[in-house]
C-alpha positions in Angstrom: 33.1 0.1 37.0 35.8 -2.3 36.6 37.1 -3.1 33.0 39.0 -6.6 31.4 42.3 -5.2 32.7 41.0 -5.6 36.6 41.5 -9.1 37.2 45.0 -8.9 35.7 45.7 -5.8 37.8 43.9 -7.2 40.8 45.9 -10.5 40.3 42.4 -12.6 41.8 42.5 -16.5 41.9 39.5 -16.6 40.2 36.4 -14.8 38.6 32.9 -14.5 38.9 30.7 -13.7 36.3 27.1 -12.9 37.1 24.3 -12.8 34.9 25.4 -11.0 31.3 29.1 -10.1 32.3 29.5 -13.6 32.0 29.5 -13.1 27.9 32.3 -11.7 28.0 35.3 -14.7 27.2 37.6 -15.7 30.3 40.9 -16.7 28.8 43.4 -16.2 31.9 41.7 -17.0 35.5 39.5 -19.7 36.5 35.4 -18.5 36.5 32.3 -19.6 37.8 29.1 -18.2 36.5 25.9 -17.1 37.9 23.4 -17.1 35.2 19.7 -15.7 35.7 16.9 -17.8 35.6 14.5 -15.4 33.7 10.3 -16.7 33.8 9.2 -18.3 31.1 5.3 -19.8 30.3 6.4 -22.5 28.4 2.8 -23.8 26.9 2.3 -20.0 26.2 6.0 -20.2 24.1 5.6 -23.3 22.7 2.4 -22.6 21.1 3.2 -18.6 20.0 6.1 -20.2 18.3 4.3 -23.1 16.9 1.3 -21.2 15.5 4.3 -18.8 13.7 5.7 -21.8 11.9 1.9 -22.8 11.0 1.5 -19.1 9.7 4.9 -18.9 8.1 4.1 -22.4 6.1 0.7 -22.0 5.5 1.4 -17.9 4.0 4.4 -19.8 1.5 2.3 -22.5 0.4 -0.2 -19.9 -0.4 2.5 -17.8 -2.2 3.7 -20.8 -4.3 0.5 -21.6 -4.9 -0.5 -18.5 -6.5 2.5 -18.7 -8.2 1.2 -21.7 -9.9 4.4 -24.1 -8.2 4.9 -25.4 -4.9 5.0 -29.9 -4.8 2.8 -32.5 -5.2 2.9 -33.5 -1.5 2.2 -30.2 -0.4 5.4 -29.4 0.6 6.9 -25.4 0.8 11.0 -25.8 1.3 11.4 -25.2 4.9 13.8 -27.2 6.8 13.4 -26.5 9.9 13.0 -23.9 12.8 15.7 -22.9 15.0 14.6 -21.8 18.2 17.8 -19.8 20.1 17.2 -19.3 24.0 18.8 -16.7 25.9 21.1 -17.5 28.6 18.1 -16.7 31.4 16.0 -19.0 29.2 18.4 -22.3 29.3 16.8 -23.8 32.7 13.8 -24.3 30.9 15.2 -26.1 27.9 14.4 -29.6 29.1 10.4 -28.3 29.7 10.3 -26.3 26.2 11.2 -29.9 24.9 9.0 -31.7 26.5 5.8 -29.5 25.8 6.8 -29.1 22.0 6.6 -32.8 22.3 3.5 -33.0 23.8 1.9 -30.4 21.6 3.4 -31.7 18.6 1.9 -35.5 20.0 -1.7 -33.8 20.0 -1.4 -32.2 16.6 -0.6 -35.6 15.2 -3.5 -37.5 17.0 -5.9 -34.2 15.6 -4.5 -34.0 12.2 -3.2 -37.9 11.7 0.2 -36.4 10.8 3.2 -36.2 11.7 5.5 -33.0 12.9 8.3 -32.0 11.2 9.4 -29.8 13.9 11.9 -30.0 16.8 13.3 -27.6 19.0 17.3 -27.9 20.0 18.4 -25.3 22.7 21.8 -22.9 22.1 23.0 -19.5 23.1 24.3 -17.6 20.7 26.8 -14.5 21.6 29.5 -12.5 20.8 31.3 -9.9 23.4 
């Protein structure tokens, strides 16, 4: 299995990194990557992760509630939700978008509110 002394010893003109290898940082030779393109159901996300911030807003409210606090408009402190995609995940950033918008477009019409929610694709990673 090679190791991050190969290129050097191989003395390569460039690199290719496929799927995870490619987390590792390339500091000396040219790279290209070859990332995976893992399956997502994207309504299926979208709503899982929906339905946990419902969950997770309605369960504080009720705690601060209990607690005798909370606002007068209802609100429970949360700022937002950071959804963090895996690099086999990115390909379907643009489609998470769009269906969170779509979802969070029939929620409104239903409910006659508005969303506080958006979802903003990174990968996060260390080697």
């Amino acid at each position: 299995m090679p190791d991050a002394a190969t290129p050097t010893t191989l003395r390569p003109t460039f690199q290719i990194h496929y799927g995870r290898a490619s987390l590792c940082p390339v500091s000396t030779l040219p790279a290209f990557f070859v990332l995976p393109k893992d399956d997502l159901d994207v309504r299926q996300t979208v709503t899982t992760v929906r339905q946990a911030v419902q969950n997770a807003v309605s369960e504080k409210r009720r705690q601060q509630q209990a607690a005798g606090g909370g606002g007068a408009d209802g609100a429970v402190g949360y700022r937002g939700v950071v959804v963090l995609l895996d690099q086999g995940y990115q390909h379907a950033l643009v489609q998470l978008q769009a269906e969170w918008g779509q979802q969070a477009d029939q929620e409104r019409q239903a409910a006659g509110s508005g969303s506080e929610c958006e979802v903003r694709g990174s990968t996060g990673f260390s080697c």
